[in-house]
N, C-alpha and C positions, 0 to 999 in steps of 0.2 A: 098555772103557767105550763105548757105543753112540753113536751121534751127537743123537740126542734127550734124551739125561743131560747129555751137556755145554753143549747150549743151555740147558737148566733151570739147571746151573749155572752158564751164562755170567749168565744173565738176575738170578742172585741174588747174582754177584759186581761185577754194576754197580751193587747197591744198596749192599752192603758199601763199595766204593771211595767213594760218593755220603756214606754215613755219617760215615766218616772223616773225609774234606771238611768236615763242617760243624762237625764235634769241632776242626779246625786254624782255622776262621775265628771259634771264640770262643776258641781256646787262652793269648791275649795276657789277654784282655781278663779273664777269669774265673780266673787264677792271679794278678792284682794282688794280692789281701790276701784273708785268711779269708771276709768278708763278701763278696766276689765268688767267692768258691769252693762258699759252700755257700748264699748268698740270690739270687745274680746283681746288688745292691743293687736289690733291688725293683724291676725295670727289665720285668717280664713285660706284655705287652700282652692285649687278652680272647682272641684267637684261638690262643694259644698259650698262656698261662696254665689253658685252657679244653680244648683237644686234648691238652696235656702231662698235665695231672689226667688223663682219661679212658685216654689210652692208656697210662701207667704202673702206674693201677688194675690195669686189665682184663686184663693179662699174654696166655701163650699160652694159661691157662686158656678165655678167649673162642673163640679158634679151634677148641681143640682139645677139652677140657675137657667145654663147654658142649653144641656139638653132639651129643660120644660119648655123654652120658644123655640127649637129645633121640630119638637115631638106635636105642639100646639100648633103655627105658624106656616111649619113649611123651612124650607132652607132659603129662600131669596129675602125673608120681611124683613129679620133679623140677625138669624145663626149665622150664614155663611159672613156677610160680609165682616159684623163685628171680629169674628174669628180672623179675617182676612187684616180688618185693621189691629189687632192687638199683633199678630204673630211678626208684621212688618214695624210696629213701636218696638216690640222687644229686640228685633235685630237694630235699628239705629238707637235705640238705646244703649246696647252693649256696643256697637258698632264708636258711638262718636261720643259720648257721655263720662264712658266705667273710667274708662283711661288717664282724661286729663282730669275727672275729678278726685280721684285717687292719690296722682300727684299734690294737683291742686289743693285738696284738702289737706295734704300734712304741711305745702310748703304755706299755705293761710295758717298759722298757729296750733298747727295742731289740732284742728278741729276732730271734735269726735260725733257729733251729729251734726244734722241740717242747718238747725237756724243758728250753732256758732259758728257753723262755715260763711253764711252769709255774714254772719255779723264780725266773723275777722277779713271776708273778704273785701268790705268795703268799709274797715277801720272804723266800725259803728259805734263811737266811746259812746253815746248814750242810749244801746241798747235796744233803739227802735225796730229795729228787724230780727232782735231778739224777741220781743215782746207779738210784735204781729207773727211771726212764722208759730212761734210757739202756740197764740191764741188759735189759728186756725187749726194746728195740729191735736188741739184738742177736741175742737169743734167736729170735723168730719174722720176723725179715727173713733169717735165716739159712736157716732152711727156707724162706723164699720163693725165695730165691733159685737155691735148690737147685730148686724146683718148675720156676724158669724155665728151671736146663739141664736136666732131665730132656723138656723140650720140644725141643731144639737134637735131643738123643739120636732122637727120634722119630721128628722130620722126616727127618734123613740119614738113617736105620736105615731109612726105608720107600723112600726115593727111592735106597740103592744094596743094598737087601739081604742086606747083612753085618752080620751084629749081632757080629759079631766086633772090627768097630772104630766101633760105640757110643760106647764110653768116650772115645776118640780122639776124635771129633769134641763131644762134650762139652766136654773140653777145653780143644779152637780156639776154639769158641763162648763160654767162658765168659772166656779170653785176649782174644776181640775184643773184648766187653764192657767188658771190665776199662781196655783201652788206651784207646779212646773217650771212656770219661768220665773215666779220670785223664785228660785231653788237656784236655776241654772243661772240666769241672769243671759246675757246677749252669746256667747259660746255655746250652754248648752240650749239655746232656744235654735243656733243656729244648724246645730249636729239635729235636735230632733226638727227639724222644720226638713232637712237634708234625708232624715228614715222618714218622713213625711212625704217627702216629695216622691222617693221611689214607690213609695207604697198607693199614692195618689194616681200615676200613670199606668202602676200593673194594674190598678181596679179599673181603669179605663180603658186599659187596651183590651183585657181579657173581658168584661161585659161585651164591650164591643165584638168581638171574635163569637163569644158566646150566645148574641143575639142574634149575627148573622146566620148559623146554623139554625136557631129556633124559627127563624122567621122563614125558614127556607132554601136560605140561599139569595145570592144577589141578583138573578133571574125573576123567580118568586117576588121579593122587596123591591124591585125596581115596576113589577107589574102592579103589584099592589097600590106603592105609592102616586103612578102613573094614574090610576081613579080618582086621585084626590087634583082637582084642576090648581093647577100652577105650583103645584107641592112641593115638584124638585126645579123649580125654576128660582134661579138666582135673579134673574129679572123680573119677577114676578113676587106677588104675596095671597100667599091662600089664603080661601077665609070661611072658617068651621062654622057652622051656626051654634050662636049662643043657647049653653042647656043643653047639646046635644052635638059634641066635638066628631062625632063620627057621620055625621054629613054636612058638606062642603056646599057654598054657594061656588061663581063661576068663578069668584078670583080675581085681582087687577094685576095691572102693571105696576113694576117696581117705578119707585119716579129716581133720578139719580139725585133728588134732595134726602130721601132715604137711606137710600145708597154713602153718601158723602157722611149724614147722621150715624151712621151706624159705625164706618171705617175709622171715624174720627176720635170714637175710642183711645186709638191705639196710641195721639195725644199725652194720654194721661200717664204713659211711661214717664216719661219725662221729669215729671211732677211726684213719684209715688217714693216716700221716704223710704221704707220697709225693704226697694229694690236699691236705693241710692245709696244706703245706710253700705251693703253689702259690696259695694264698688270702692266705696270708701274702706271697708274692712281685711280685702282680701293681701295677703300676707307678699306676695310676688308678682307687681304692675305689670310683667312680661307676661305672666300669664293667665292673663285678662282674654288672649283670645284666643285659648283653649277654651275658657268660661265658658264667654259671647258662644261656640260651636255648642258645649252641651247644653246651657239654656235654649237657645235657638230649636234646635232639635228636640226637650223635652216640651217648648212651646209649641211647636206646631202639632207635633204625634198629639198632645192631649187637646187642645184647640178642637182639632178637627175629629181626633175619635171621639169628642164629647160632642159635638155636630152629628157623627152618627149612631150616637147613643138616641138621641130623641130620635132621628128619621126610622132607625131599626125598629127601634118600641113602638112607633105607630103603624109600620107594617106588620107587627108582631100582634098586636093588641090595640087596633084603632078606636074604640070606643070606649074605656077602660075611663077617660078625663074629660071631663068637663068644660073644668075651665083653666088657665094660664094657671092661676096660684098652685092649682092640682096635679098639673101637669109635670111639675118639679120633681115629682114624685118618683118617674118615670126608673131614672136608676136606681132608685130604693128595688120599686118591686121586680125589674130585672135580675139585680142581684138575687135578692130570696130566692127566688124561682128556679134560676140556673145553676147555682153551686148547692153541695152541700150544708149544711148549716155552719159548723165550724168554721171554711172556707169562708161563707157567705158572711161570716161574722169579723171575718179579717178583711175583706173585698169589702164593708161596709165600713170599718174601719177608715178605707181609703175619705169617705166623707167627713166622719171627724178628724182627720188628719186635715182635709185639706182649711178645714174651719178652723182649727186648733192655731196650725202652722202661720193663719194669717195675724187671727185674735193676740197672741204672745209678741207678734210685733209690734202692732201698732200697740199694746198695754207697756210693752217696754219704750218705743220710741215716745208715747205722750210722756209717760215717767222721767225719761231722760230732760224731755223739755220743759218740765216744769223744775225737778229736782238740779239739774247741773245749768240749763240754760237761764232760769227763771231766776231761782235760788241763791246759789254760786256765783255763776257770772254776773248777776245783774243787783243784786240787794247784798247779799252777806260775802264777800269772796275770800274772807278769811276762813269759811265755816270748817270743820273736818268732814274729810271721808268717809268717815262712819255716818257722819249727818245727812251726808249728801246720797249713803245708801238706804238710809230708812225713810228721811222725804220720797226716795223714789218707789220705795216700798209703801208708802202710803197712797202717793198716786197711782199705782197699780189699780189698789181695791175701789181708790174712789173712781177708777173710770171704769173697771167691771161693774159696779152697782149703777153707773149711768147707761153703760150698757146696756145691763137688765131693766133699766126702766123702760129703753126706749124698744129693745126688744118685746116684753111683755104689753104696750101700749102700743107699738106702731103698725106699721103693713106687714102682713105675712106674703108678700115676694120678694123671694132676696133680689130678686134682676130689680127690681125699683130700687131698694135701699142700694147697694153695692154702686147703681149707677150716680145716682147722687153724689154722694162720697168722693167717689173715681173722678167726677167732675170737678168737683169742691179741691182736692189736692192736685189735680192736672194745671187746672185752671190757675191756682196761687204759686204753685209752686215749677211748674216745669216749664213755662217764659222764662224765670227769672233763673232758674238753673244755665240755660242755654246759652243767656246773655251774658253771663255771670262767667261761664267757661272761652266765651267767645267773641264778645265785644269790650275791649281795654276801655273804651269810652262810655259803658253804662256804669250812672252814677247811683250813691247813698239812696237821693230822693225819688229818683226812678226806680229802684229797685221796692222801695217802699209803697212807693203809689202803685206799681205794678202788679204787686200781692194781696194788696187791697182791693185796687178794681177787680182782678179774677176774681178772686172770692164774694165779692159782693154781686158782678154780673153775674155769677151758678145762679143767686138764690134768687136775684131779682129776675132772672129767666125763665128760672121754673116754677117761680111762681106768680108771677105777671104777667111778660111776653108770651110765653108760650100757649098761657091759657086765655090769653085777649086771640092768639094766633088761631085758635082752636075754635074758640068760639065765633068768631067773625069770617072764619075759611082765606085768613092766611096764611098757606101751610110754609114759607118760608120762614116764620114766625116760629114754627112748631120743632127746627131744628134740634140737637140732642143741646142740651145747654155748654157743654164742653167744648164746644169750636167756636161760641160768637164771646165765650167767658175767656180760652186761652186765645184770642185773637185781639180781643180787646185788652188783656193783658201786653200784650207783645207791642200794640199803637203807643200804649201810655208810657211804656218802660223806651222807649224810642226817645219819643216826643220831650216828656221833660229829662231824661240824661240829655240830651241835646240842648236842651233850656237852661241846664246848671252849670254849675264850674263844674270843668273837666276834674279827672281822679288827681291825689297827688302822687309826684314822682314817684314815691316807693311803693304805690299800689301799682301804679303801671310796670315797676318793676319788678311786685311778687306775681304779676301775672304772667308777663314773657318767660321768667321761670319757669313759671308752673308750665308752659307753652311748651317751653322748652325738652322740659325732661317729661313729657308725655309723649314724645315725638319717639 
């Protein structure tokens, strides 16, 4: 091992130690009782309630992900517009969402996660939107999670060159994870997902800064990229020839069915626990829109310098990648290249952080739903607090190890895995958020049938429709599965609350409440 691999790695072992640290100085304070394990008791401030949402979204898909179809594609196929639909979900999400569910959630019983918001929102004595929210929440944070070690795999795999022990460092990464937030429990995952988060934007602003300089200048990179046909066209989608990404056929037009595909992303706010979890958490509803300002602002700076992280790199080094899965790479070897090694070890850093920051979510939110949702409220409700912290300490491992199955066995591109997912929880869960905040009249059986159909139309889309769409040259067919999944969510969640008995009186009147003091 050469002397410039082990300052990279020194540099990313002082972040690791630094992690830990802060997992031990909420360890007392966040294993008190259930509700300091999975709410923090509501104790989040704006800057960290605000950093913690954005960088536990955003995962390594950001670093890695986002620039590889940036750097591959072109800016008009994919990069801009997704970027364009995410950074406008995160403002109406903060925007019309944090506020009344915040209230909403403590004047519904108290809720401390998702699915017993729904299930006291709609006085669910038998548990059914207990049981489906919880089932999908295991379902597609499983594959998230999996998407986040398939990122750990990348990073080492490119910085020692042996894909031989891949898997190996998988692994470690997905052990480090694991030990950190059982340690911290929901406070300290949320302070380190918050040094997570700052440390995710400086490596993206400064690559970014530091490849404009390498590549020339933005004179230079805007000529360069000008030889690649429709490369910087937002209406347009390049197209590299396969086995040989460094020459370009002519390029088509963007269609605005791609366009709408791609923006519709942004959907899946709505829907995404890990950001929801944090609306509900923060300690003073007034200043909710201090948050909404510095989430907003760290979403777009990194959205878009992660946009020209890829466009930089392939001005920098246009032949360098192959193909999409390769091209993910892009920030890895930026980084190396540009900074010092130690530096480069703390700026790469920025990628386990962003992987880390999401993985400790979602392994705490499934724990929460099986341990306090499942558990607790629905089978034993006499159980102790101590029970109810070691079942969730048990669900931890067992959805790290489903994790690593599906990471170890599945696709190696996080943009496929992460978009799955992001469908799967947009689709189930952010219709029924909406309606749930904003229509008195959506009933028990709509909200139920509502999270059912989303989640069953993702899989039935993406894996039927869209490949009948593909195959047969339906391209309305071939849409993102997220928009015909929360659309059809939204028909059914109408249709039968309209078809059932209306709510009773004192649900209609914990909602004007909750209306109320949101205002």
């Amino acid at each position: 091992m050469d002397a410039q691999l082990l300052k990279i790695l020194l540099g990313m072992g002082i972040y690791f130690v630094f992690i830990i640290g802060v997992a031990l100085v909420f360890m007392r304070q966040s294993n008190k009782d259930a509700e300091s394990f999975f709410l923090g008791k509501r104790a989040l401030g704006p800057w960290v309630s605000a950093l913690s949402a954005e960088a536990s979204d955003m995962s390594g898909w950001l670093l890695l992900g986002l620039p590889g179809v940036a750097y591959f594609y072109g800016l008009g196929a994919e990069a801009f517009w997704t970027a364009v639909g995410l950074a406008l979900g995160t403002w109406l999400n903060w925007k019309i969402v944090a506020k009344r569910l915040r209230t909403y959630s403590e004047t519904a019983g108290n809720s401390w996660t998702l699915p017993s918001f729904f299930s006291n929102r709609f006085h669910d004595k038998r548990h059914i939107l207990l049981f489906i929210s919880a089932a999908l929440i295991i379902l597609f944070f499983s594959i998230y999670v999996a998407a986040q070690f398939v990122t750990f795999g990348k990073l080492f795999n490119y910085l020692f060159n042996a894909p031989q022990y891949e898997k190996h460092i998988i692994l470690i990464g997905s052990l480090l994870v694991f030990i950190y937030t059982l340690l911290g429990g929901f406070l300290g995952e949320s302070w380190t997902d918050f040094v997570q988060g700052l440390l995710m934007i400086a490596a993206i602003v400064l690559v970014f800064i530091f490849g404009i300089n390498a590549a020339g200048g933005f004179a230079a990179i805007s000529e360069n990229l000008n030889s690649f046909p429709r490369f910087l066209d937002i209406f347009g989608i390049a197209q590299p020839t396969p086995g040989n990404a460094g020459i370009f056929g002519a390029g088509r037009p963007n269609s605005l069915l791609n366009i709408i595909t791609c923006a519709a992303w942004g959907l899946g706010y709505f829907g995404m626990p890990q950001v929801l979890l944090r609306f509900m958490a923060i300690k003073n509803p007034a200043r909710l829109s201090q948050a909404r300002i510095i989430a907003v602002s760290w979403c777009v700076i990194s959205l878009f310098a992660a946009c020209g992280i890829g466009l930089v790199g392939r001005a920098w080094s246009p032949e360098i990648f192959s193909s999409a899965a390769e091209s993910e790479l892009i920030f890895l070897v930026m980084a190396k290249q540009f900074f010092p090694p130690l530096a480069a070890g703390l700026v790469l850093s920025g990628i386990l952080g962003a992987s880390m920051s999401s993985a400790d979510s979602y392994m705490l939110i499934t724990s929460s739903s099986i341990a306090n949702d499942l558990v607790k409220n629905s089978f034993k409700k006499d159980i102790s607090e101590t029970s109810v912290l070691w079942i969730a300490r048990a669900t931890m491992f067992a959805v790290t190890v489903f994790g690593l199955f599906v990471a170890l066995s599945g696709s190696d591109s996080i943009f496929k895995i992460v978009s799955y997912a992001w469908a799967g929880l947009g689709a189930s869960f952010g219709p029924l958020i909406l309606f749930s905040l904003f229509w008195k009249r959506t009933t028990l059986a709509g909200a139920a049938c509502g999270m059912i159909s989303g989640g069953i139309m993702v899989v039935l889309w993406k894996q039927v429709i869209s490949v009948f769409g593909r195959n047969h040259g339906i391209m309305p067919l071939t849409v993102y599965e997220l928009l015909p999944a929360f659309l059809t969510s939204c028909i059914v969640i109408f249709a039968v609350s309209l078809a059932t008995k209306k709510p009773s009186a004192q649900i209609e009147a914990e909602f004007e409440k909750a209306k109320a003091l949101s205002k």
